[in-house]
PyMOL CGO cylinders between C-alpha atoms (Angstrom):
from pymol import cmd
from pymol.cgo import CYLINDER

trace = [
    CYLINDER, 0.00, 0.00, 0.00, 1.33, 3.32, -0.92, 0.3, 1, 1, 1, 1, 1, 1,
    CYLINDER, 1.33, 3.32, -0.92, 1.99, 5.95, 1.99, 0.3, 1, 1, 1, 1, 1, 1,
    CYLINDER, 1.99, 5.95, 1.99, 0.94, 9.78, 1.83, 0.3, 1, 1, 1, 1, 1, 1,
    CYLINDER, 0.94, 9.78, 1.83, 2.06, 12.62, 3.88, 0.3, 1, 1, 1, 1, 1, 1,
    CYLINDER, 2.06, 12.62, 3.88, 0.44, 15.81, 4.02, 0.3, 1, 1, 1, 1, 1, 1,
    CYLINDER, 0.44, 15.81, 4.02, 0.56, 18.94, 5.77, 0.3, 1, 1, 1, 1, 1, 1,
    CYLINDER, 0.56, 18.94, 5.77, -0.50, 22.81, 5.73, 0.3, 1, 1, 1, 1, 1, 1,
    CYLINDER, -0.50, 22.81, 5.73, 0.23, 25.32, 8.11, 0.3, 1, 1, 1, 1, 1, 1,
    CYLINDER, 0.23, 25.32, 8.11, 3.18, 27.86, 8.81, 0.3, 1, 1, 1, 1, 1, 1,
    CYLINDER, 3.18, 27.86, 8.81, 6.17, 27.03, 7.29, 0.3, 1, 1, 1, 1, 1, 1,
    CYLINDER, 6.17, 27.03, 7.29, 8.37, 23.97, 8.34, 0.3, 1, 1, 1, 1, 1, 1,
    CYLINDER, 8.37, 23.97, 8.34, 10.77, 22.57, 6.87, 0.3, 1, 1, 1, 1, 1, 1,
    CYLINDER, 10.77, 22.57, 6.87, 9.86, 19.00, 5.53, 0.3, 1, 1, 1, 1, 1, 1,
    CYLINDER, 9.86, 19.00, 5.53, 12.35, 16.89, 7.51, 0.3, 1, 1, 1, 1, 1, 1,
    CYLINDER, 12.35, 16.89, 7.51, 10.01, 17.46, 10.25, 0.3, 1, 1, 1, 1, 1, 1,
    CYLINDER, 10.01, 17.46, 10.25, 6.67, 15.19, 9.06, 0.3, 1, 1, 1, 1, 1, 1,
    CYLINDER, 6.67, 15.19, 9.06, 8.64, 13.22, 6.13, 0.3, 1, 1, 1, 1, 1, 1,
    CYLINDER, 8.64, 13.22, 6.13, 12.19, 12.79, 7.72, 0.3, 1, 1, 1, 1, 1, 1,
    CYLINDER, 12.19, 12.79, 7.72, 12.20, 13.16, 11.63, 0.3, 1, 1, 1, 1, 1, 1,
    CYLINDER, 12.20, 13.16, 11.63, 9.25, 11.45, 13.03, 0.3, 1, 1, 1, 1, 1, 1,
    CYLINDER, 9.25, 11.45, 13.03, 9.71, 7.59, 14.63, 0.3, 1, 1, 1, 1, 1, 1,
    CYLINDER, 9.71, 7.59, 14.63, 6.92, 6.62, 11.45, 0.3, 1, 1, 1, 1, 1, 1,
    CYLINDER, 6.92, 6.62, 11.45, 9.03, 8.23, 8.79, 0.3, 1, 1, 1, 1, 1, 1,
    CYLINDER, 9.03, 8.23, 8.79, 7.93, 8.05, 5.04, 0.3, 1, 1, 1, 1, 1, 1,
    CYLINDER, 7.93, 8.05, 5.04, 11.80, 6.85, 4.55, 0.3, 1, 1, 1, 1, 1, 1,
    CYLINDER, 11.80, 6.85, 4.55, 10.74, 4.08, 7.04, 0.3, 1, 1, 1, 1, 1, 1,
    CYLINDER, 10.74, 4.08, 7.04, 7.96, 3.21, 6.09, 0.3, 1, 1, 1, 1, 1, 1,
    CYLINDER, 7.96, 3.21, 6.09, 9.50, 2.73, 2.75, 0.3, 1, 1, 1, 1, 1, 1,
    CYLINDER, 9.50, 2.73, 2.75, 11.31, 0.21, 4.17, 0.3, 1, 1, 1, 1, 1, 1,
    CYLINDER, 11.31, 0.21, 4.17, 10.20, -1.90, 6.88, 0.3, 1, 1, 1, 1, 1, 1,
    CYLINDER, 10.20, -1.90, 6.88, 6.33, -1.63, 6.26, 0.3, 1, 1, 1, 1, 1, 1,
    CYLINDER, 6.33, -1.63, 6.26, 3.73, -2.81, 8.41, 0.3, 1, 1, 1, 1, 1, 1,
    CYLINDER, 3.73, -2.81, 8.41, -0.12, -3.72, 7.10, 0.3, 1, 1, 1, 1, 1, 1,
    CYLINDER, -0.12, -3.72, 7.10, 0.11, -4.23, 4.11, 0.3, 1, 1, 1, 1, 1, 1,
    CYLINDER, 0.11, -4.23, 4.11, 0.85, -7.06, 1.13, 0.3, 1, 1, 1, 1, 1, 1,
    CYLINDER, 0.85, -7.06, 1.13, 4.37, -6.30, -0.12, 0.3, 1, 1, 1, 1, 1, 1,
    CYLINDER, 4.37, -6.30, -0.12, 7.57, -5.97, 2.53, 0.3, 1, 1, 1, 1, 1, 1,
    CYLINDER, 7.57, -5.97, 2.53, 8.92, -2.46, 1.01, 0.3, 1, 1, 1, 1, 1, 1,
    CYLINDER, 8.92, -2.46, 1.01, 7.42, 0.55, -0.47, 0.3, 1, 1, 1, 1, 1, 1,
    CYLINDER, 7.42, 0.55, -0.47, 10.73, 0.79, -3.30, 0.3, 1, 1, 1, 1, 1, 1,
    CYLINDER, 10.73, 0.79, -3.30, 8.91, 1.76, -5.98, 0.3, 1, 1, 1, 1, 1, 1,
    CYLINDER, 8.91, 1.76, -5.98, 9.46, 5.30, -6.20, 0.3, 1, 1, 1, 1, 1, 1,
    CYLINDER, 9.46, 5.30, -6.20, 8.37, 8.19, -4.07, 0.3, 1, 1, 1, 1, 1, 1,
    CYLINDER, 8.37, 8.19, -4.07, 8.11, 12.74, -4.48, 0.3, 1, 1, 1, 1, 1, 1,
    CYLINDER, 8.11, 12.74, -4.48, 7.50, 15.34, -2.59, 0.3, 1, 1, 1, 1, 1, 1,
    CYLINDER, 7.50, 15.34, -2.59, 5.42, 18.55, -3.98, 0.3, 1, 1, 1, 1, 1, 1,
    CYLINDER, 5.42, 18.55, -3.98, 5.48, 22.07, -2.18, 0.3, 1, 1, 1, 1, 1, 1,
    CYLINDER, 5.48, 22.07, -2.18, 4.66, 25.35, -2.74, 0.3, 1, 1, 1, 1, 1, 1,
    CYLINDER, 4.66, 25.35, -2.74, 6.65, 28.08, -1.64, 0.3, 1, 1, 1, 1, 1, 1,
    CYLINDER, 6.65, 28.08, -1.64, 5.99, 32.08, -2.86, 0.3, 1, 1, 1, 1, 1, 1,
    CYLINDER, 5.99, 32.08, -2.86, 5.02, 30.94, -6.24, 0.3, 1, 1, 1, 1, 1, 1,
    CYLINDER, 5.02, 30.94, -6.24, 1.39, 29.43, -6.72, 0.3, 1, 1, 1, 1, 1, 1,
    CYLINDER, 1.39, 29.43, -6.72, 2.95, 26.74, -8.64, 0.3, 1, 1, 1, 1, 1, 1,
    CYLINDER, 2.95, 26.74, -8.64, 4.19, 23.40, -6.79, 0.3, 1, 1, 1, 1, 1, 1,
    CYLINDER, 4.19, 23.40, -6.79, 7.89, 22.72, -6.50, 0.3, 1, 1, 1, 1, 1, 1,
    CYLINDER, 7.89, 22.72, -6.50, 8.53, 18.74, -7.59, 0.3, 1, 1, 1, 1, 1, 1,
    CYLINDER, 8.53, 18.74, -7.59, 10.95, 16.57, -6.63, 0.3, 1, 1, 1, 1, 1, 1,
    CYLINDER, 10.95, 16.57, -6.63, 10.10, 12.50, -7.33, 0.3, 1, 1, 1, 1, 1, 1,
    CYLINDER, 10.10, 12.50, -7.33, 12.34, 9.77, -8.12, 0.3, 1, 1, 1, 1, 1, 1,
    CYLINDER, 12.34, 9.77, -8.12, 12.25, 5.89, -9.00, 0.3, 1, 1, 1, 1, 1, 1,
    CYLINDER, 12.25, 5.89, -9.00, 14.65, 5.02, -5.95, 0.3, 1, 1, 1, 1, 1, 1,
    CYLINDER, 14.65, 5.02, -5.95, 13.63, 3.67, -3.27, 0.3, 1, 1, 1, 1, 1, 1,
    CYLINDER, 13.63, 3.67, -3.27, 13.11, 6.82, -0.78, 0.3, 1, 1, 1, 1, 1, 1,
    CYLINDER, 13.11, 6.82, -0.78, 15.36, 5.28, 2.07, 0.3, 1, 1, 1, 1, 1, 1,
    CYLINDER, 15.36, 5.28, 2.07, 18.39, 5.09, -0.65, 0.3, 1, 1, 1, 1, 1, 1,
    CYLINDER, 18.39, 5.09, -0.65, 17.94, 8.68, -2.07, 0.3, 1, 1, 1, 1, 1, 1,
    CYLINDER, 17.94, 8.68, -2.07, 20.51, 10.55, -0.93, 0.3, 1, 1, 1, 1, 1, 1,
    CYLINDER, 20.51, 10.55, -0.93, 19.40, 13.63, -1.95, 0.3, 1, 1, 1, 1, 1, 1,
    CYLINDER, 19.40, 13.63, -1.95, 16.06, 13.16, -0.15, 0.3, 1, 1, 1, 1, 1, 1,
    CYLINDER, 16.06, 13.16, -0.15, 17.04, 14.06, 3.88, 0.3, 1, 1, 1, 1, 1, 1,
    CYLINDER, 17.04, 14.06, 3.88, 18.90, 16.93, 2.65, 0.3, 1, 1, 1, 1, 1, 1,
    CYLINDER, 18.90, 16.93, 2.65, 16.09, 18.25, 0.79, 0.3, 1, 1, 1, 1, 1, 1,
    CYLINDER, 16.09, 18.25, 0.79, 13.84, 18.22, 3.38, 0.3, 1, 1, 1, 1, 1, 1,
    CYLINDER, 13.84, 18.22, 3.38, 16.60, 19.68, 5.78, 0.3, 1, 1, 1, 1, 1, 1,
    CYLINDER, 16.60, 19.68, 5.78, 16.56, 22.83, 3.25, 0.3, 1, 1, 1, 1, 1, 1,
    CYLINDER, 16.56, 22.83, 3.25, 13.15, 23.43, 2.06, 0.3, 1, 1, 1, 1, 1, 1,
    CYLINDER, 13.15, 23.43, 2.06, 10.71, 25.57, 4.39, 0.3, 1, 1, 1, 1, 1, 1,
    CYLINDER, 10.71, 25.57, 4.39, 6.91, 24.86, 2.70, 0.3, 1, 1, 1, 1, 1, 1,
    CYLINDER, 6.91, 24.86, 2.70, 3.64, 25.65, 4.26, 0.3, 1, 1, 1, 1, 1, 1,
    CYLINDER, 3.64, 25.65, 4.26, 1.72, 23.33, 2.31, 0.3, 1, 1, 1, 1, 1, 1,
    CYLINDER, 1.72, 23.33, 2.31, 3.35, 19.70, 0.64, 0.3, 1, 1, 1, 1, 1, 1,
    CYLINDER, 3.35, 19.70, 0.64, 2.39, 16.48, 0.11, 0.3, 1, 1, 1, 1, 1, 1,
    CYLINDER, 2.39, 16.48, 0.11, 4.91, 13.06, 0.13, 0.3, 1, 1, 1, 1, 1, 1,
    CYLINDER, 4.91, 13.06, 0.13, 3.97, 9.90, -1.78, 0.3, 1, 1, 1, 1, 1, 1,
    CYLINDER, 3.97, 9.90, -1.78, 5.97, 6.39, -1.20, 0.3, 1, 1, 1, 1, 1, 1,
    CYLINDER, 5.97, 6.39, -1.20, 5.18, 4.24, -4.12, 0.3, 1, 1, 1, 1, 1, 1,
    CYLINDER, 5.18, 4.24, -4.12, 4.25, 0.43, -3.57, 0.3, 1, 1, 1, 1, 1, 1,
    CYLINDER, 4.25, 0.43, -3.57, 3.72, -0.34, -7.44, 0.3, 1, 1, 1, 1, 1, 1,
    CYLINDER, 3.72, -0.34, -7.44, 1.09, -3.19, -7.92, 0.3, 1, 1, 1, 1, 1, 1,
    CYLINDER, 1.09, -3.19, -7.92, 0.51, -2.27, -11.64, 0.3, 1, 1, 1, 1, 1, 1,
    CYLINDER, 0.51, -2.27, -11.64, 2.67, -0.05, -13.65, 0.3, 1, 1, 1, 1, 1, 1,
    CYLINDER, 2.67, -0.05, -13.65, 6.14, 0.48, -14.96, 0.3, 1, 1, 1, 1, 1, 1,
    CYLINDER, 6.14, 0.48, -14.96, 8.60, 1.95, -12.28, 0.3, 1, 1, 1, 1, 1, 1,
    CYLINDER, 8.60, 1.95, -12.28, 8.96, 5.40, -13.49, 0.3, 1, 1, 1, 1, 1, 1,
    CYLINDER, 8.96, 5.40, -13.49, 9.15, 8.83, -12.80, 0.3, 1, 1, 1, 1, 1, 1,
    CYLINDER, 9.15, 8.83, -12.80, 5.87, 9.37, -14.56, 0.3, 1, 1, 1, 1, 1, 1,
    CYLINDER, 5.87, 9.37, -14.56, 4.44, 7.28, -12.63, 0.3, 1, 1, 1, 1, 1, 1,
    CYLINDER, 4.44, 7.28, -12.63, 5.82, 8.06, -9.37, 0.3, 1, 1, 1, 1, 1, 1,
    CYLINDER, 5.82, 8.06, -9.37, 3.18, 11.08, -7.22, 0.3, 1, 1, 1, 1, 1, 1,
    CYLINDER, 3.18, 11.08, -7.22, 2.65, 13.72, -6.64, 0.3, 1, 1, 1, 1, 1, 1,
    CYLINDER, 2.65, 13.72, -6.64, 1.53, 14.97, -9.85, 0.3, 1, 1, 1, 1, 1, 1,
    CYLINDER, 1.53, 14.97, -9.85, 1.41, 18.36, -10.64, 0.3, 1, 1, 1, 1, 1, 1,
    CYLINDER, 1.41, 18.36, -10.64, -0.37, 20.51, -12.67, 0.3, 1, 1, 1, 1, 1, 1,
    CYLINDER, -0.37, 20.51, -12.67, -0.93, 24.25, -13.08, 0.3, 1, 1, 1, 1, 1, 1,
    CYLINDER, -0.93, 24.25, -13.08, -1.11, 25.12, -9.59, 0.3, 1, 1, 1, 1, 1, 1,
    CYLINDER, -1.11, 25.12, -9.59, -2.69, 21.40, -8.39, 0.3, 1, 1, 1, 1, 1, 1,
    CYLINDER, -2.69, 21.40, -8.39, -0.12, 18.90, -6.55, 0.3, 1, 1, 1, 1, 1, 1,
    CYLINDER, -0.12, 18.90, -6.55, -1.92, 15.69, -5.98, 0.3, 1, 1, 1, 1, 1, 1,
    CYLINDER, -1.92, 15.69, -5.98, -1.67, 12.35, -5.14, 0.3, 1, 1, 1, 1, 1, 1,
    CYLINDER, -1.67, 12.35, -5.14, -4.03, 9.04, -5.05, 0.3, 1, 1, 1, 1, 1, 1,
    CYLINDER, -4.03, 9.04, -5.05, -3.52, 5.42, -3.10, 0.3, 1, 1, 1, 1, 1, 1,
    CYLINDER, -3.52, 5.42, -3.10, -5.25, 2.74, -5.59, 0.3, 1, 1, 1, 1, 1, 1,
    CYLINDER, -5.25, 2.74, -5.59, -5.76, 2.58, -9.03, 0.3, 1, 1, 1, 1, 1, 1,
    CYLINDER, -5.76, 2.58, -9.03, -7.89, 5.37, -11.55, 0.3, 1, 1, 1, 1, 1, 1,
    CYLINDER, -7.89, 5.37, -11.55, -9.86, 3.86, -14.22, 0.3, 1, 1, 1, 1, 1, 1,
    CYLINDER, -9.86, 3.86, -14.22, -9.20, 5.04, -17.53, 0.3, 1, 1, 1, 1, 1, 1,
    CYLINDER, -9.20, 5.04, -17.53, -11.96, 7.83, -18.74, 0.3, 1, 1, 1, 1, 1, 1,
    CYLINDER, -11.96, 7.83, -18.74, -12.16, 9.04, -22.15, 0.3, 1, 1, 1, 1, 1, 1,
    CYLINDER, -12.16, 9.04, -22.15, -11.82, 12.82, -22.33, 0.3, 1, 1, 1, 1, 1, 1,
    CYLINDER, -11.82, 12.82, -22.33, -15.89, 12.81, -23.31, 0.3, 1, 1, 1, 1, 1, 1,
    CYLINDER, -15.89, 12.81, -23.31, -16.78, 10.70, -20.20, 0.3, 1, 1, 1, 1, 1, 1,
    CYLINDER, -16.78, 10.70, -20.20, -14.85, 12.82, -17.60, 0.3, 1, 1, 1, 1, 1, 1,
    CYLINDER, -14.85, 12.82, -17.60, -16.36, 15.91, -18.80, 0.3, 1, 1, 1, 1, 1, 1,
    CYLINDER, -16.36, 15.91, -18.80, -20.02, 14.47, -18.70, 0.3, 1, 1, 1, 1, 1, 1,
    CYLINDER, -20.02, 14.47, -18.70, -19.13, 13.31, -14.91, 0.3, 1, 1, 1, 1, 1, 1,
    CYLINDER, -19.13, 13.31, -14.91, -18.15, 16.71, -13.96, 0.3, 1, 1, 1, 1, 1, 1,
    CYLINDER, -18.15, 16.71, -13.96, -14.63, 15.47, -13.47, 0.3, 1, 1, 1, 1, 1, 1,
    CYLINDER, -14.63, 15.47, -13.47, -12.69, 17.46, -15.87, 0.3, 1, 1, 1, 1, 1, 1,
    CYLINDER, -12.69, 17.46, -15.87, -12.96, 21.46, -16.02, 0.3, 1, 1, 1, 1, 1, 1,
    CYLINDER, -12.96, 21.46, -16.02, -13.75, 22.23, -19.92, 0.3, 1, 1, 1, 1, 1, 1,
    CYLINDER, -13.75, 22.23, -19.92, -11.00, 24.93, -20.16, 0.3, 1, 1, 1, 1, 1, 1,
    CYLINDER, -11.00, 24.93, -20.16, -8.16, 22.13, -18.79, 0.3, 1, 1, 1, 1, 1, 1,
    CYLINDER, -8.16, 22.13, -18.79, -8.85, 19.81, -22.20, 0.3, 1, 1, 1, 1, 1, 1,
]
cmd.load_cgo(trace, "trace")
């Protein structure tokens, strides 16, 4: 099962929800608990917004306990809103395109689970898609 962090409020900087706590996404990554496979390594990202309305980005395909770049990231970046996704892949390539948050525009998001495919048509008769964003 894929793990999600989330948080909005005054500025931290990340390493204090995804890095520091006991529970850490980089731990739960690796030893995880409830759930069908024994490691998240399928990828993981962090979006966050700073002074610009659009998200910063940062995902890779590594597994987020051996991304070196990851607890120094956190340690620098000061966000008031972001959102961390640990990938546990149970359909899909590994890759970066596949790995969340997504962004776009000003949106960062994230799911847990699978999205059915929708054709363009059907998501805009659901209400699902804003016309101007086709």
């Amino acid at each position: 099962m894929c793990r999600i962090a989330a948080y909005s409020g005054p500025a931290i900087p990340l390493e204090n929800i995804i890095v520091h706590p006991a529970h850490s996404l980089p731990d739960q990554s690796q030893h995880v608990s409830e759930a069908k496979l024994a490691v998240n390594g399928d990828g993981f990202g962090i979006a966050w917004y700073g002074d610009d309305d659009r998200p910063g980005l940062y995902r890779d395909v590594l597994p987020a306990w051996a991304d070196g770049n990851l607890t120094s990231l956190c340690r620098m970046v000061r966000s008031h809103r972001f959102i961390a996704h640990i990938r546990a892949s149970t359909m899909g390539e590994t890759s970066r395109t596949n790995c969340h948050p997504f962004t776009h525009g000003n949106w960062a998001f994230c799911h847990n689970g699978q999205v059915p495919p929708l054709s363009t048509d059907q998501a805009l008769a659901r209400g699902r898609v804003a016309r101007r964003s086709v």
